[in-house]
C-alpha positions as CSV (number, residue, x, y, z in Angstrom):
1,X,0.0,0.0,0.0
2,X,2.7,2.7,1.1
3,X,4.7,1.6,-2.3
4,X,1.6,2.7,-4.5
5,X,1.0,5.9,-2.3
6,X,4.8,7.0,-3.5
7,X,4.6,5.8,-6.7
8,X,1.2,8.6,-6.5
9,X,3.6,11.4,-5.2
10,X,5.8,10.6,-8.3
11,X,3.6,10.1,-10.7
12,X,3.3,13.9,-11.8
13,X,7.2,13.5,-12.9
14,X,6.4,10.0,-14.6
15,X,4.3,11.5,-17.1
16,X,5.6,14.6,-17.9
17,X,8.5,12.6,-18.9
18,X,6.9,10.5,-21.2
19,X,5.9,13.6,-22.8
20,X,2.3,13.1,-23.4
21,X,1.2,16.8,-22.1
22,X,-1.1,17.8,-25.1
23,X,-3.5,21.1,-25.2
24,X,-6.1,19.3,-24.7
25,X,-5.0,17.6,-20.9
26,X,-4.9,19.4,-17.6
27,X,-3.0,17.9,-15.0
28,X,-3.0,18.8,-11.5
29,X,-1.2,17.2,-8.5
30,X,-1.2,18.0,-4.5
31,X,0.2,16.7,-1.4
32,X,-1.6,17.3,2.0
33,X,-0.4,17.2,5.3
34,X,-2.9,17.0,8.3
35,X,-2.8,16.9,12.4
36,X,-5.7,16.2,13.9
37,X,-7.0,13.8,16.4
38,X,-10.5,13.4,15.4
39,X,-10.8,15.4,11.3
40,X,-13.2,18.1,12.3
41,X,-16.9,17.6,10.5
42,X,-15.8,20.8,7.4
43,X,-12.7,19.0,7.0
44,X,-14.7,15.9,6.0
45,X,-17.4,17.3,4.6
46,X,-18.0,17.5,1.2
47,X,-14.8,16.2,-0.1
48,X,-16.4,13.2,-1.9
49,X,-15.1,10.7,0.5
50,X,-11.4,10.8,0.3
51,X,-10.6,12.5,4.1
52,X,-10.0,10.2,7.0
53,X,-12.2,10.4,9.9
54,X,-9.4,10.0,12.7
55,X,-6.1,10.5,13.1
56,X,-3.2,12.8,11.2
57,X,-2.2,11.9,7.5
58,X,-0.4,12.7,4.7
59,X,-2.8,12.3,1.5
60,X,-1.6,12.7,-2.3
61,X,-3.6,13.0,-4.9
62,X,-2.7,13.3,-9.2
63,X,-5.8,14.1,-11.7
64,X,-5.6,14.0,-15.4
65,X,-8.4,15.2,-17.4
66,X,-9.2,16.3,-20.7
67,X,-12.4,18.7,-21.4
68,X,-14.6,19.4,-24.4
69,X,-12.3,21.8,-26.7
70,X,-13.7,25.5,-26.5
71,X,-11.9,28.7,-27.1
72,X,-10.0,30.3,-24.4
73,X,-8.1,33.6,-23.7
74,X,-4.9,32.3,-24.6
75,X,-6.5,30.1,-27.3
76,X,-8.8,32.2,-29.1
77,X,-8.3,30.0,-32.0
78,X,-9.8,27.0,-30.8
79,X,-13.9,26.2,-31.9
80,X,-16.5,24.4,-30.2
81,X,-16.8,20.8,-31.8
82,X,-20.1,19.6,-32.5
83,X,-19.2,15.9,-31.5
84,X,-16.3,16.0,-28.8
85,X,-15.2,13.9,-26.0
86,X,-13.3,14.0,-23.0
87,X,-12.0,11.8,-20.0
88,X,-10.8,12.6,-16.3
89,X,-8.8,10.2,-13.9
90,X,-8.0,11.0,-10.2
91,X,-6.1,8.8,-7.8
92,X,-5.8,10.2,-4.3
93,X,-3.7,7.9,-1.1
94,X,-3.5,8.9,2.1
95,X,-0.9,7.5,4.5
96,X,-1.8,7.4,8.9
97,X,-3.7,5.8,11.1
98,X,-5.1,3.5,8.1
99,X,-3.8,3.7,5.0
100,X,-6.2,4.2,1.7
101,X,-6.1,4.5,-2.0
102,X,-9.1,5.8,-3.6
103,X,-9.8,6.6,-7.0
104,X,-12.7,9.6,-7.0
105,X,-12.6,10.0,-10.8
106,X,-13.0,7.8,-14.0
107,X,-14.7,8.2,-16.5
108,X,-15.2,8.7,-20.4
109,X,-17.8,11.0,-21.4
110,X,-18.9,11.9,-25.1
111,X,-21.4,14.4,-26.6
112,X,-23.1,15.8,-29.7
113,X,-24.2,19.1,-29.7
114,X,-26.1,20.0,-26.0
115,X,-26.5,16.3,-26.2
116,X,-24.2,14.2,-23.5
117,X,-23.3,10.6,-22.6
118,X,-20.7,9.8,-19.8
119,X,-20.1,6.8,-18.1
120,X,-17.4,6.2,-14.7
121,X,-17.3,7.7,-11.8
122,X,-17.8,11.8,-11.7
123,X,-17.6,14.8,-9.2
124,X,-20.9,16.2,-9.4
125,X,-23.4,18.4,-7.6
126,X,-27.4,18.1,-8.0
127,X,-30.0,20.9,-7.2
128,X,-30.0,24.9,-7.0
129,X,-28.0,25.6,-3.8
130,X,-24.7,27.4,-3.5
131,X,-21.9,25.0,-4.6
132,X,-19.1,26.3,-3.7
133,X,-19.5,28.0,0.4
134,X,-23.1,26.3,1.2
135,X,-23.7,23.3,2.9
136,X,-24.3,21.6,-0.4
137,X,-27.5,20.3,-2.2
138,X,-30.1,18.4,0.0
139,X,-30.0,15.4,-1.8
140,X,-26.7,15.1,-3.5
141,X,-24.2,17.5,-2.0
142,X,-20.7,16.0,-3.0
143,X,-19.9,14.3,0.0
144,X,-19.8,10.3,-0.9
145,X,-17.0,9.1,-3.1
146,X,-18.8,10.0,-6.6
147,X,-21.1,7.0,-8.2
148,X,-20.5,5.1,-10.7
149,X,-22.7,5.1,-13.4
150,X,-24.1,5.9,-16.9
151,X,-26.3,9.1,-17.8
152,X,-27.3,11.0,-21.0
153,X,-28.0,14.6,-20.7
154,X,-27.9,17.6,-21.7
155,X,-24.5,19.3,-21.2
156,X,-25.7,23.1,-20.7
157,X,-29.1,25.1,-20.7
158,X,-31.0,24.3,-23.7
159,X,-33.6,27.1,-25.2
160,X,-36.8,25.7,-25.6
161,X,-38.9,27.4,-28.2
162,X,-37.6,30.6,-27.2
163,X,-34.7,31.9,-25.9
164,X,-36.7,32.8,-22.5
165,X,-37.0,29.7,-21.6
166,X,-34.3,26.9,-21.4
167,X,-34.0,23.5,-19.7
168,X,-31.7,21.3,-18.2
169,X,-32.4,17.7,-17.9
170,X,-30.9,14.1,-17.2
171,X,-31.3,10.5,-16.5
172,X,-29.0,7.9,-15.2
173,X,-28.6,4.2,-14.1
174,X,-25.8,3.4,-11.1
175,X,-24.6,1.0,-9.0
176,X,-24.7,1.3,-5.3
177,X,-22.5,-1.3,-4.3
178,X,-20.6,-1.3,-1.2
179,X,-19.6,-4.8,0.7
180,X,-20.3,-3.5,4.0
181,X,-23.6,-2.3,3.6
182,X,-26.6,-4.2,4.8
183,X,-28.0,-4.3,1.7
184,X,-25.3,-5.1,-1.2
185,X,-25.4,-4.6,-5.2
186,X,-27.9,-2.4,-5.5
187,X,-28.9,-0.1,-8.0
188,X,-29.4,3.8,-8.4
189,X,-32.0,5.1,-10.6
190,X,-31.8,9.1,-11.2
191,X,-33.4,11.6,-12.9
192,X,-33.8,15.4,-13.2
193,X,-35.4,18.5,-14.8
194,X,-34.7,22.0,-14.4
195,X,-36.2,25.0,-16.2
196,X,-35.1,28.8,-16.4
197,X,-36.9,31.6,-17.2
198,X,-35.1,34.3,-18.8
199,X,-32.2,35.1,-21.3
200,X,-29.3,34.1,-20.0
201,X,-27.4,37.5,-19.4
202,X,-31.1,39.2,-17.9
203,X,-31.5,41.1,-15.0
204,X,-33.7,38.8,-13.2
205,X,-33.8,34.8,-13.7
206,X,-35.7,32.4,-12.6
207,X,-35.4,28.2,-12.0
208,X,-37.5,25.8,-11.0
209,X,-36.4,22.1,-11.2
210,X,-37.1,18.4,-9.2
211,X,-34.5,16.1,-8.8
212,X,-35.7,12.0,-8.0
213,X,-32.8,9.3,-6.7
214,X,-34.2,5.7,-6.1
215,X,-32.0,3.0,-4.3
216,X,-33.8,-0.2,-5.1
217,X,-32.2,-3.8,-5.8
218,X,-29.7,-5.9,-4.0
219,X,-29.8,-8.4,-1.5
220,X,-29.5,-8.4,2.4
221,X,-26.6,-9.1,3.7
222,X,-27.6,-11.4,6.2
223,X,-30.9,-13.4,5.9
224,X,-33.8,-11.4,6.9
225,X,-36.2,-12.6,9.9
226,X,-38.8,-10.5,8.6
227,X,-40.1,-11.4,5.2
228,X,-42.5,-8.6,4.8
229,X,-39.8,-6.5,3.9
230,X,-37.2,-9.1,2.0
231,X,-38.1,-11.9,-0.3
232,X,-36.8,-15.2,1.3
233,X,-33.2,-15.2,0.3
234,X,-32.9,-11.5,1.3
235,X,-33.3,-10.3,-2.1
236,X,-35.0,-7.2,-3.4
237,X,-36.9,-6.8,-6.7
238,X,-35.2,-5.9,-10.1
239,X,-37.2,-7.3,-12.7
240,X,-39.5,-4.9,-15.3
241,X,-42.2,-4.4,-13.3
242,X,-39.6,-3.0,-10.0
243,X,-38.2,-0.6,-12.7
244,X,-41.7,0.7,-13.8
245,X,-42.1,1.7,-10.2
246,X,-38.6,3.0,-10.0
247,X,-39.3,5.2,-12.9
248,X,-42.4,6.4,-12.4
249,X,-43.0,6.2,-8.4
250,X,-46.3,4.2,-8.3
251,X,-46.6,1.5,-5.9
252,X,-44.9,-2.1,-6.2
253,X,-47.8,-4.7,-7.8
254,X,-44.5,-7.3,-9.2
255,X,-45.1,-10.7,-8.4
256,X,-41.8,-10.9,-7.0
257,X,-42.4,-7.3,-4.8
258,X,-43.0,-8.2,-1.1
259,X,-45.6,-6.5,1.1
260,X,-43.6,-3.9,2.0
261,X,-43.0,-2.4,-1.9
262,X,-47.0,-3.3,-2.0
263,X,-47.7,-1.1,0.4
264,X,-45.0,1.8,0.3
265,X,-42.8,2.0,-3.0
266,X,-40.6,0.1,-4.8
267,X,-36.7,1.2,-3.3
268,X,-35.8,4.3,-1.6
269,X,-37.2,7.4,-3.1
270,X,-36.1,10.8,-2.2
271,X,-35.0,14.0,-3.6
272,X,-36.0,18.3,-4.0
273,X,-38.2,20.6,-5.7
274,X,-35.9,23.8,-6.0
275,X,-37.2,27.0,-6.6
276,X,-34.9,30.0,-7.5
277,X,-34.5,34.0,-8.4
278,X,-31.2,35.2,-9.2
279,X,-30.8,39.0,-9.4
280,X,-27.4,39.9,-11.3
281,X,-25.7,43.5,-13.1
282,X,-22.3,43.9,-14.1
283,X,-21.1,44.3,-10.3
284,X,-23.2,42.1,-7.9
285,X,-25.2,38.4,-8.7
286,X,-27.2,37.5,-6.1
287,X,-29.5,34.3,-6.0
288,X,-32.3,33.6,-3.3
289,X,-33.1,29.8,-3.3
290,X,-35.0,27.6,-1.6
291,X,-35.2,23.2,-1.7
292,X,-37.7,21.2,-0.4
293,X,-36.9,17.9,0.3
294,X,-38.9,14.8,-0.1
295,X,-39.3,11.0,0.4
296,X,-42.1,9.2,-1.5
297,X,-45.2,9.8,-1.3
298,X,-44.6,12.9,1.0
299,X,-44.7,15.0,-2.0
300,X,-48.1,14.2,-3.1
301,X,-49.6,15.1,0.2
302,X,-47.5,18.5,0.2
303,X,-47.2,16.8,4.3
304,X,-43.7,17.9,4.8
305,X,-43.4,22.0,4.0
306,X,-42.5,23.0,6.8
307,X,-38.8,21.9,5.8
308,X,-36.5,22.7,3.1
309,X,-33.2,24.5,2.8
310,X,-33.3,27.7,2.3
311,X,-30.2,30.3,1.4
312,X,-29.1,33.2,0.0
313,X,-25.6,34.1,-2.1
314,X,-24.5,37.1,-3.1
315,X,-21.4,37.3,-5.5
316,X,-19.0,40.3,-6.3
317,X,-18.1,40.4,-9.5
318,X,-14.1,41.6,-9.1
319,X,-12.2,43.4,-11.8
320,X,-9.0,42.5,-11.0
321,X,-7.3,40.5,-8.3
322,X,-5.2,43.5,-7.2
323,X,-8.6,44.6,-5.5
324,X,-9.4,43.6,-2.0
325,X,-12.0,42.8,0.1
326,X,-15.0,40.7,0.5
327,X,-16.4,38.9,-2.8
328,X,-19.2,36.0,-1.8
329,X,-21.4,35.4,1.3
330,X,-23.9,32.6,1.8
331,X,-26.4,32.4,4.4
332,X,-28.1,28.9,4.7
333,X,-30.7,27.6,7.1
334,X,-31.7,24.0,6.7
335,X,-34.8,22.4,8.9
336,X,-35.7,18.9,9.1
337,X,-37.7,19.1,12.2
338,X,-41.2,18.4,11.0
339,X,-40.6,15.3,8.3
340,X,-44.4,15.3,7.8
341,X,-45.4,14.4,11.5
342,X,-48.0,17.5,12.1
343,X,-49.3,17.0,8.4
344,X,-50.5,19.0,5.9
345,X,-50.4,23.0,6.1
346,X,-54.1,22.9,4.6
347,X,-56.9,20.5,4.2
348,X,-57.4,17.1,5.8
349,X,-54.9,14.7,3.9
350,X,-53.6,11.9,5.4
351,X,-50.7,12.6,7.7
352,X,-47.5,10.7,6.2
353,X,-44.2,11.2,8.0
354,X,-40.6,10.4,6.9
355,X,-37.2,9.2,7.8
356,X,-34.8,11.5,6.2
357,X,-32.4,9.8,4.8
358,X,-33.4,6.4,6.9
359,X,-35.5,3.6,5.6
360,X,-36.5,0.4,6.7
361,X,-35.1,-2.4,3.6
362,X,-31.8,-0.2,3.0
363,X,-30.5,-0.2,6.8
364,X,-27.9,1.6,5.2
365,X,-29.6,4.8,4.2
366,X,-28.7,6.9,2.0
367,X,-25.5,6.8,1.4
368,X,-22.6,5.2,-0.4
369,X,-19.6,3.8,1.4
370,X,-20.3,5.1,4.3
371,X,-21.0,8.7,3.8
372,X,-24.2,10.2,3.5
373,X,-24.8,11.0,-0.3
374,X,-27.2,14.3,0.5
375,X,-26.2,17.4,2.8
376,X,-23.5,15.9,5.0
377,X,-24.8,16.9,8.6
378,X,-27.1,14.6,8.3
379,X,-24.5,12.0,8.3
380,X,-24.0,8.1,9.6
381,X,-24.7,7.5,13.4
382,X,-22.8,4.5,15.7
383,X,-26.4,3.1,15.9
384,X,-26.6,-0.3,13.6
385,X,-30.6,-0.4,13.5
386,X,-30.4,2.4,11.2
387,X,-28.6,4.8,9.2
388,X,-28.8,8.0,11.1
389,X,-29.9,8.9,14.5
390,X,-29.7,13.0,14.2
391,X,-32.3,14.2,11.1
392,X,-34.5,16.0,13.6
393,X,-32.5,19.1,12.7
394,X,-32.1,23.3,12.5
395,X,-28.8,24.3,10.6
396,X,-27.6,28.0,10.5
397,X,-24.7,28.3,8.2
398,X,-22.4,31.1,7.3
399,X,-19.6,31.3,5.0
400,X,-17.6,34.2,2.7
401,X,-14.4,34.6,0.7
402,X,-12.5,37.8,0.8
403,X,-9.1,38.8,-0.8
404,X,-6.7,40.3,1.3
405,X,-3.8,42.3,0.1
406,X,-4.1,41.2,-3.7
407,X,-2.3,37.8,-2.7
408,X,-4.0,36.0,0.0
409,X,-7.4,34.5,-0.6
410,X,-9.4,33.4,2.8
411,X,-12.8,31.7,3.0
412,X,-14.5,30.8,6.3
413,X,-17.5,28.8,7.0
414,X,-19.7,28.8,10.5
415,X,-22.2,26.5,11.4
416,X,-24.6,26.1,14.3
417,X,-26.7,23.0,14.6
418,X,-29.3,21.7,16.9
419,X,-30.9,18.4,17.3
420,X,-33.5,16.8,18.5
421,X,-32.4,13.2,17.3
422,X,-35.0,10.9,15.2
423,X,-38.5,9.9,15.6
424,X,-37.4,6.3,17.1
425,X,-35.0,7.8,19.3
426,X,-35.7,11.4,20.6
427,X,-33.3,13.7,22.6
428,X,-34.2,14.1,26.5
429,X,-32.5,17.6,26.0
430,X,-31.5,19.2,22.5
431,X,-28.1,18.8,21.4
432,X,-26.2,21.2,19.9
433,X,-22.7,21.7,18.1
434,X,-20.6,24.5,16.5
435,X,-18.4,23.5,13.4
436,X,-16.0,26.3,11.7
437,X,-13.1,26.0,8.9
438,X,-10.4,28.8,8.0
439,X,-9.0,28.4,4.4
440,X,-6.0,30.9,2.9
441,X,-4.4,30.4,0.0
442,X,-1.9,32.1,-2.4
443,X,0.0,31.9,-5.5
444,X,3.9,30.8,-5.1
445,X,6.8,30.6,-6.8
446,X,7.8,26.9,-6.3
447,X,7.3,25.0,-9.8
448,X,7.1,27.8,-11.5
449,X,3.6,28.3,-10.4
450,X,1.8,26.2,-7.5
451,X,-0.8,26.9,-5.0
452,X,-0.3,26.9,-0.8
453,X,-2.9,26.2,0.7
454,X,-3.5,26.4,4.6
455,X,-7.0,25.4,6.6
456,X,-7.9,25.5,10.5
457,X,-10.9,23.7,11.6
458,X,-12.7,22.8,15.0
459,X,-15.9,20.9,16.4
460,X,-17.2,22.5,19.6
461,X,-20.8,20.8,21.5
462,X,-22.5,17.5,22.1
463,X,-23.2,16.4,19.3
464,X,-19.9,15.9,17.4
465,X,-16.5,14.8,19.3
466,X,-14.4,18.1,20.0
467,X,-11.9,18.4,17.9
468,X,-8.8,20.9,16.5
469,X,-7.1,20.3,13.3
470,X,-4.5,22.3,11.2
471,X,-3.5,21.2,7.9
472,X,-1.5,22.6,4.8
473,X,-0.7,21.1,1.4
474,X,0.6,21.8,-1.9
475,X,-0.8,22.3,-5.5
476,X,0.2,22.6,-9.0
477,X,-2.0,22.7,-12.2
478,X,-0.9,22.5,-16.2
479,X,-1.4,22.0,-20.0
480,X,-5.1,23.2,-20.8
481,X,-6.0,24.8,-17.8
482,X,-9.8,26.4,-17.8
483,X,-8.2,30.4,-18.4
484,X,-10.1,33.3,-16.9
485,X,-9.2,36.7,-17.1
486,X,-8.9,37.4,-13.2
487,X,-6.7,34.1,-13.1
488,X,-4.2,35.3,-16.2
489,X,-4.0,38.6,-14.1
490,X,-3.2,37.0,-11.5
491,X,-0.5,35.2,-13.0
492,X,1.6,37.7,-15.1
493,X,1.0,39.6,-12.1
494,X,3.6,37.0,-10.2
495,X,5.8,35.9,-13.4
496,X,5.6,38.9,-16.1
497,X,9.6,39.4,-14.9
């Protein structure tokens, strides 16, 4: 293990000297060195399931990737292709406590026109929340190592009869396999459609979207006592009628479906309606969003809208990095309190409360070798009767970036959580639990043009174990990197001597 982790630290130097560097690759390499006793949760967080939990490490990592070909500042030459393809490939190793390798990237990915189709393992985001300072999306955030999987869709917003109106949509078939789950080999289903409302460069836009994920599939890892839930050798349903209801949400009515997908839904059905209005002008962009979460059939019965994530970001659109001061702030609130137990806002529906994130076939929840897939403080408990014992919760989360002194860029995040546990397991007293992280990080000279890049981070309450950790690592990108005209600025600004 430790002889693969060098040959990781090395390989940067390997293939630059086979001389394969072409316009088309970017290549980017880092080494990180962290102390910490427990990681704090914003060191973990969000980092698609490479960080240790425990324990002080050293962790390398070495991406190659290759883009579709577009024109860029220093390659104005370059056109669009109407049939392109690209690739990416990511290795990361840490070495401590327990040594890993992971491999967060790999995949191949091809498309025609707006039209896309990409299969491997991919660093995505889904839903309209902040992606870069919030929490992350409610229902797939970024924190799990990415899925593998296939999915068509369209690569950018696609007018629809009229420049005022464009879409965004996808569909894709995974695999949810993980060897220590308590259900094994099963399958994701996902889909997605998103509409904006307005030109592209207006004033004022709009978005309105849904998101659906489905686990469903596999088989129980040990054989179930309880046979309304599993058939008799622990396996789930995955024939054409189990798909149907995958796809389109309707009860189970299979013959191989048990009771259970009879009476509830065939797999694990969750997800967000996000709504949207972004304000921008040549100086400011600020967007006001809001996701409502749900788990099947809580969104027919509207039983659950008293929760959501709601946030706003506002973005400064800088000139030139030789200004200073602040440039984004997000403010996030996230509530899961309710989860459909006092019903409808209106009307006499039937009641119909959830689980967030827990459910009773998939003891694993939602997640994917080990971390949760959706916004990360709802995360994994020590509990083995179910996934998570802490989604009765109120989040308030703060973060901004700033520029200090033309050199220095610093972001900081603040959260403050409380919770009242789960429905099976409630609190006597709330429980509450600070989480912060200080980034700064500069351009240097070493390798004629790398990154430093220094972090603080800490866990105060009840909920979380109290932790401090420092870390500080190393970074260095070439070939075709993605040019903008603050980062060229910032460059010749360092090396025009």
């Amino acid at each position: 293990m430790l002889f693969r982790i060098y040959l990781l630290v090395l390989s940067p130097v390997l293939v630059h000297a086979q001389g394969i560097l072409t316009n088309a690759e970017t290549y980017e390499t880092s080494v990180r060195l962290t102390a910490a006793g427990s990681v704090p949760f914003w060191m973990q967080a969000r980092q698609y399931g490479v960080m240790p939990s425990k324990g002080s490490f050293l962790q390398t990592s070495f991406l190659i990737h290759s883009d579709y070909q577009k024109p860029s500042k220093t390659r104005p030459y370059l056109q669009n292709k109407r049939l392109d393809w690209g690739y990416a490939l990511e290795v990361t190793g840490n070495v401590g406590r327990n040594p890993q390798l992971f491999l967060p990237q790999a995949h191949l990915k091809f498309k025609y026109k707006n039209m896309e189709l990409y299969a491997g393992k991919r660093k995505e985001l889904i839903g309209i929340a902040d992606s870069t300072l919030g929490m992350g999306p409610y229902s797939w955030s970024g924190n799990a190592m990415p899925v593998p999987k296939i999915q068509l869709g369209l690569t950018q917003w696609t007018s629809l009869f009229t420049p005022h109106l464009a879409i965004q949509a996808s569909m894709a078939h995974g695999w949810l396999d993980d060897r220590e789950a308590y259900v094994r080999r099963a399958y994701l289903h996902q889909k997605n459609l998103y509409f904006r409302f307005g030109k592209l460069q207006a004033n004022v836009l709009g978005f309105l979207g849904i998101n659906h994920q489905v686990q469903w599939a596999g088989t129980s890892s040990v054989v179930p006592a309880n046979t309304n839930y599993f058939q008799l050798d622990g396996s789930l349903p995955r024939d054409a009628a189990a798909f149907l209801s995958v796809l389109t949400g309707k009860r189970g009515f299979g013959k191989n479906d048990n009771p259970y997908d009879h009476q509830e839904r065939v797999g694990n059905h969750l997800g967000s309606v996000d709504l949207a209005l972004q304000i921008q002008s040549d100086a400011h962009r600020i967007c006001l969003y809001r996701q409502q979460p749900y788990e099947m059939p809580s969104l027919m019965y509207l039983s659950n809208l008293r929760d959501g994530l709601w946030g706003i970001s506002i973005h400064t659109h800088a000139t030139g990095y030789l200004q200073t001061g602040l440039r984004n702030v997000v403010f996030e609130v996230l509530s899961t309190q309710d989860q459909g137990r006092k019903g409808p806002l209106w009307g006499t529906k039937p009641i119909w409360t959830e689980q967030y994130f827990n459910h009773l076939q998939y003891k694993q929840g939602w997640s994917y070798l080990g971390r949760t897939i959706g916004v990360p403080f709802i995360n994994p408990s020590t509990i083995q009767s179910y996934f998570n014992n802490n989604n009765f919760l109120t989040v308030y989360h703060l973060a901004a970036e700033a520029w200090l002194t033309s050199q220095w860029q610093v972001t900081g995040r603040l959260s403050y959580l409380t919770s009242r546990g789960n429905s099976d397991h409630l609190y006597t007293h709330p429980r509450q639990q600070f989480c912060f992280l200080i980034e700064a990080q500069r351009m240097i000279w070493f390798l004629k043009g790398s990154a430093l890049h220094a972090s603080m981070a800490g866990d105060a309450g009840n909920l979380y174990p109290s932790s401090l950790a420092f870390s500080v690592s190393i970074k260095k990108r070439w070939g075709f990197v993605d040019e903008s005209i603050p980062e060229l600025e910032r460059y010749r600004l360092r090396y025009r001597r």
